[in-house]
C-alpha positions in Angstrom: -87.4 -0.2 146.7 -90.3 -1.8 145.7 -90.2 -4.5 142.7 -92.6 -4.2 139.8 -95.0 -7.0 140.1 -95.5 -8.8 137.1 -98.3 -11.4 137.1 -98.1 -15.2 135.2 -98.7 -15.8 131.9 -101.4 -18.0 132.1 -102.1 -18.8 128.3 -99.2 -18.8 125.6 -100.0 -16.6 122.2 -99.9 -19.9 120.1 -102.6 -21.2 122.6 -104.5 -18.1 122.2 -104.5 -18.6 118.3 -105.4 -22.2 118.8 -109.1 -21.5 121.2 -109.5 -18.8 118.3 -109.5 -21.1 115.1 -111.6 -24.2 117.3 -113.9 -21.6 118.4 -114.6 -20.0 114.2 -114.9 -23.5 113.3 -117.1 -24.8 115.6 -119.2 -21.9 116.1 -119.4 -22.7 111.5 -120.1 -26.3 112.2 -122.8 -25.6 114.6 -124.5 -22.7 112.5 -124.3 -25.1 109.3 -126.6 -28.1 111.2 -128.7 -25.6 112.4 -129.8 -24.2 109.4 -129.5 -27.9 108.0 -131.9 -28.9 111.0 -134.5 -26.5 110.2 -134.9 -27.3 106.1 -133.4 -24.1 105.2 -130.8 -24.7 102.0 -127.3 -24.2 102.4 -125.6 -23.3 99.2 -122.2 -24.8 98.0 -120.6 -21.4 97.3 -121.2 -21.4 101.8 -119.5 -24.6 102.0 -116.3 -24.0 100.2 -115.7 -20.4 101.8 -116.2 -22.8 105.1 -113.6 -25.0 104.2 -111.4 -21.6 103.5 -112.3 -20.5 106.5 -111.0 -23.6 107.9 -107.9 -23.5 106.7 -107.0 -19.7 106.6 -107.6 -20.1 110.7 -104.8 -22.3 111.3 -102.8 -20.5 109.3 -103.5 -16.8 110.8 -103.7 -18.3 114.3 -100.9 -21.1 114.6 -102.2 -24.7 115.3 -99.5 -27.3 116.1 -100.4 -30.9 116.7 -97.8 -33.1 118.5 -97.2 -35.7 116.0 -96.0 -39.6 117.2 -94.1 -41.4 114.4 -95.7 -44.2 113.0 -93.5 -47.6 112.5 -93.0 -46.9 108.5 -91.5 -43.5 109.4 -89.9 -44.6 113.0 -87.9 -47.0 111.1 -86.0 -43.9 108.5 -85.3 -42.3 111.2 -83.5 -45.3 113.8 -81.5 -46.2 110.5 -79.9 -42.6 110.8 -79.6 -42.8 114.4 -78.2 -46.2 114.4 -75.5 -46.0 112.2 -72.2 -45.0 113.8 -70.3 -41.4 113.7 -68.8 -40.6 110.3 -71.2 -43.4 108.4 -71.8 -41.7 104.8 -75.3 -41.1 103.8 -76.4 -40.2 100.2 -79.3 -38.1 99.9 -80.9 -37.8 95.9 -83.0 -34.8 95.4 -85.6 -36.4 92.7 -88.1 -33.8 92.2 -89.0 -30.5 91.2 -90.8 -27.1 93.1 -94.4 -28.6 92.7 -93.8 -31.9 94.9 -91.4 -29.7 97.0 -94.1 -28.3 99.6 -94.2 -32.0 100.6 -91.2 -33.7 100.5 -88.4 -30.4 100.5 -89.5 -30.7 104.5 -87.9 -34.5 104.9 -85.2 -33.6 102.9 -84.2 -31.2 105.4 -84.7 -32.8 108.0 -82.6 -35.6 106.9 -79.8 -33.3 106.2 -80.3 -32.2 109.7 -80.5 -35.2 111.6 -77.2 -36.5 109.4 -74.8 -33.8 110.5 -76.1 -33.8 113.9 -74.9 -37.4 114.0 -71.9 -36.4 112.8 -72.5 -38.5 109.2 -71.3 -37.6 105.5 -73.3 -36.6 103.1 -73.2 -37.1 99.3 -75.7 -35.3 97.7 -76.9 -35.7 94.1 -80.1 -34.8 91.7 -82.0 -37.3 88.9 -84.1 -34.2 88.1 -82.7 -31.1 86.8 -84.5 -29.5 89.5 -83.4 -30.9 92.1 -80.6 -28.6 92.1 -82.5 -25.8 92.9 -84.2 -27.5 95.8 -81.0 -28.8 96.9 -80.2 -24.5 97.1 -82.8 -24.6 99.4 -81.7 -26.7 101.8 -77.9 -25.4 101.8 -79.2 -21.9 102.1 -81.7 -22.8 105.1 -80.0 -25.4 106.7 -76.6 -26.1 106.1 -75.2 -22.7 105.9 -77.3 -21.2 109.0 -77.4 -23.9 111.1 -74.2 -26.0 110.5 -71.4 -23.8 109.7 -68.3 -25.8 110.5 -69.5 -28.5 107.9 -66.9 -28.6 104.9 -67.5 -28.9 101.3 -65.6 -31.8 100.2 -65.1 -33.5 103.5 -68.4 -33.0 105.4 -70.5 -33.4 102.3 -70.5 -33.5 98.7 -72.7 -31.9 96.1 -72.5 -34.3 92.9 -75.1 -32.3 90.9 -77.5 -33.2 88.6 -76.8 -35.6 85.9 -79.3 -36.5 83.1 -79.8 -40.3 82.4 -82.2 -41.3 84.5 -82.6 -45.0 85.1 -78.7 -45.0 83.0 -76.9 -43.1 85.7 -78.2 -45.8 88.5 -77.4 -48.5 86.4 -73.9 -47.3 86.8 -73.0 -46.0 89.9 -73.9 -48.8 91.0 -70.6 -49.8 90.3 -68.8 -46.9 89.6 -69.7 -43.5 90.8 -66.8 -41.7 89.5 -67.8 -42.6 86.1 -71.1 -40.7 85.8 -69.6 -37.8 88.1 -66.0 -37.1 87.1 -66.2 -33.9 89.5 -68.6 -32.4 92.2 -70.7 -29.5 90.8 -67.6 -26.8 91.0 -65.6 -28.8 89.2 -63.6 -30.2 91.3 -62.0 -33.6 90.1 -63.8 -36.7 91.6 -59.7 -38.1 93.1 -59.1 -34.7 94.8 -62.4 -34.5 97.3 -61.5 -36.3 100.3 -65.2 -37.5 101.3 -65.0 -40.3 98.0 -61.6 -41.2 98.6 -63.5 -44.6 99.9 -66.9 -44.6 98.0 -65.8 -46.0 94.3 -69.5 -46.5 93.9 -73.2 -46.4 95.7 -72.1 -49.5 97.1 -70.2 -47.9 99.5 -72.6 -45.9 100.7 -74.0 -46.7 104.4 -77.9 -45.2 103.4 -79.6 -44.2 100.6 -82.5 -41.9 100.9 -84.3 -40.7 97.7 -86.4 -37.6 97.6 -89.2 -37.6 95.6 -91.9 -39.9 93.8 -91.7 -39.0 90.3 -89.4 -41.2 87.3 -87.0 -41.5 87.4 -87.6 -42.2 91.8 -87.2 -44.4 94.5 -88.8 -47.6 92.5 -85.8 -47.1 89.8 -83.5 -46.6 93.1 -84.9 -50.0 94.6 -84.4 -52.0 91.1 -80.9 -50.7 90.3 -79.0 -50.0 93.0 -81.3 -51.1 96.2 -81.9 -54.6 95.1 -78.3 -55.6 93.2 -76.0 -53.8 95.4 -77.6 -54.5 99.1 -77.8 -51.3 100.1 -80.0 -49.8 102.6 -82.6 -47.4 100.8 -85.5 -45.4 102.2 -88.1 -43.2 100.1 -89.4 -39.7 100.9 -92.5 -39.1 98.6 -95.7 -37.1 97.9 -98.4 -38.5 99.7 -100.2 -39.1 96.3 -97.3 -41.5 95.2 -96.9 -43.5 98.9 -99.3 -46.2 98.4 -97.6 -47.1 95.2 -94.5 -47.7 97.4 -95.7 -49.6 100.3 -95.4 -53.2 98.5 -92.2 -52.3 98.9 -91.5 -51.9 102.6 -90.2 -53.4 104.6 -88.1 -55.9 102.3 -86.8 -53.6 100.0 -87.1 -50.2 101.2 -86.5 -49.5 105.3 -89.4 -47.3 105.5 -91.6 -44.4 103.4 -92.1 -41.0 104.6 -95.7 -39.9 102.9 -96.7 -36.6 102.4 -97.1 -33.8 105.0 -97.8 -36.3 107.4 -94.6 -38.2 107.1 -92.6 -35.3 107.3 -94.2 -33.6 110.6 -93.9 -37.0 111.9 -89.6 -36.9 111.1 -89.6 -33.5 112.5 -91.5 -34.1 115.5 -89.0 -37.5 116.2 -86.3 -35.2 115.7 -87.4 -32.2 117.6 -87.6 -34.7 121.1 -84.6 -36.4 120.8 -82.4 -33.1 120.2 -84.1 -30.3 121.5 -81.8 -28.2 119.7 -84.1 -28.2 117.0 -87.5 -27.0 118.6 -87.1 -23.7 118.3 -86.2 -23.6 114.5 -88.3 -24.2 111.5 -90.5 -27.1 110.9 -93.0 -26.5 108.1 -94.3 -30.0 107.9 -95.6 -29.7 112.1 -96.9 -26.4 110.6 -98.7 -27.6 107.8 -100.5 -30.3 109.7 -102.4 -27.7 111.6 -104.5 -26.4 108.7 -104.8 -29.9 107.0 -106.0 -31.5 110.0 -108.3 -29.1 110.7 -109.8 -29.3 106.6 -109.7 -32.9 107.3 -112.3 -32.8 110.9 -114.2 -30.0 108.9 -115.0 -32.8 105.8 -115.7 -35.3 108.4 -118.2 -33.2 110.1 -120.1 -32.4 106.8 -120.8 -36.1 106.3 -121.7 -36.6 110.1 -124.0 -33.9 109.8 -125.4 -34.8 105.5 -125.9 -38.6 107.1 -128.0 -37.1 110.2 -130.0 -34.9 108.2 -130.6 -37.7 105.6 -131.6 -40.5 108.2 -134.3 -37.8 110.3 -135.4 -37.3 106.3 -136.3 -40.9 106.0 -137.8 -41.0 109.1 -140.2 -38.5 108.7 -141.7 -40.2 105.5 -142.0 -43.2 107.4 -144.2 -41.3 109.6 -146.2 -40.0 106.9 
């Protein structure tokens, strides 16, 4: 019996997609100079469905960068992984849906990267929002992924609880005070996970989500600061620069934007291969912005050429 001979795959789909969107852009980039080169005007209304062509390519025909952390991010991450089994980490979802293309990616990778350490986690919400978003990442992370996690011994879901700067100001001391129960109601005494937190002093890590106010600068000055505990910040990458002045004294390190998060994922994804095959939108998302990004580059490469052979012909004349 003969076998069916089936030759290599020599090329991957993804790389396929990937030659596809360099080749549309480049072939763009090349057909903008040349019309450029020869005085011929290229109108704006070209330019901008460039730059959509630039980023509908990665999109339609996957682009994934492998992403090395960076030191600010590197050190989030070694804090999780350092601390030992059972360490309790509490998580505060501080946004709402129109940061959470940004930062809803760190926060579940954090949630991730806890439970595969085998840490607690008490979750919680400044922002009335932040309970949907913290939906998000039960329904596409904990319940698919970790399904032998317990409510009430694994992790805790405090809710939302309006104050703002007021609710750090006291569970700093005394947790149970500004949640008397989780958000089902259960009393704060009967959940097993807080039997030893009586406030976010207790807490081994605190990682806040978000960038608006009340955020991780209200985290840093009320709890951070006056009850030593470790804190990290997840934010837009609008809000990071306001944050840095804060690192590394006050908080261990700032994910920023698309980029911080693709960074978390891509730490994660090679130390527990576990997680390569599933989601990771922020790797996903830097295909498309780091394509937008060369394309702007290469319109200023090419507007300075053009302008310097300019002035150099009338010199010559």
């Amino acid at each position: 019996m003969l076998s069916t001979f089936r030759p290599p795959v020599l090329i991957s789909m993804s790389e396929i997609g990937t030659i596809v969107s360099l080749v549309v852009i480049l072939v763009g980039l090349l057909w903008l100079f040349w019309r450029a080169w020869n005085g011929r005007e290229v109108e704006r209304r070209v330019i901008f469905l460039f730059i959509f062509v630039a980023v509908a390519a990665p999109i339609l025909f996957p682009i994934q960068f492998e992403e090395t952390p960076t030191k600010i991010v590197k050190d989030v991450f070694e804090k999780m992984e350092s601390l030992p089994e059972g360490s309790t980490i509490l998580l505060s979802y501080d946004f709402d849906p129109a940061m959470a293309p940004e930062v809803q990616p760190m926060a579940n990778a954090f949630t991730r990267h806890a439970f595969v350490k085998g840490h607690k986690i008490v979750y919680m919400c400044l922002f009335a929002t932040g309970q949907g978003q913290l939906a998000r990442t039960f329904d596409e992370i904990v319940e698919p992924e970790f399904p032998d996690v317990i409510d009430g011994i694994d992790y805790v879901n405090l809710g939302f609880k309006a104050g703002g700067e007021g609710v750090l100001n006291v569970i700093v001391t005394d947790l149970e005070k500004m949640f008397p129960t989780d958000v089902n109601g259960v009393p704060y005494s009967s959940i097993p996970i807080l039997n030893d937190i009586e406030s976010a002093k207790d807490v081994d890590y605190i990682i806040s989500i978000g960038g608006g106010r009340p955020g991780i600068k209200e985290w840093v000055l009320f709890v951070s600061d006056p009850g030593g505990v470790p804190t990290a910040g997840a934010v837009a990458a609008v809000v990071a620069p306001q944050l840095y002045p804060y690192y590394p004294n006050q908080l261990l390190g700032i994910l920023g934007g698309v980029k911080g998060a693709a960074e978390y994922e891509s730490e994660l994804m090679n130390r527990y291969p576990r997680f390569k095959d599933l989601s990771a939108p922020g790797l996903k998302m830097m295909g498309p912005q780091t394509m937008a990004h060369i394309v702007v580059m290469a319109f200023i490469l090419i507007g300075n050429l053009l302008y310097f052979r300019h002035q150099r012909g009338e010199r010559q004349l």
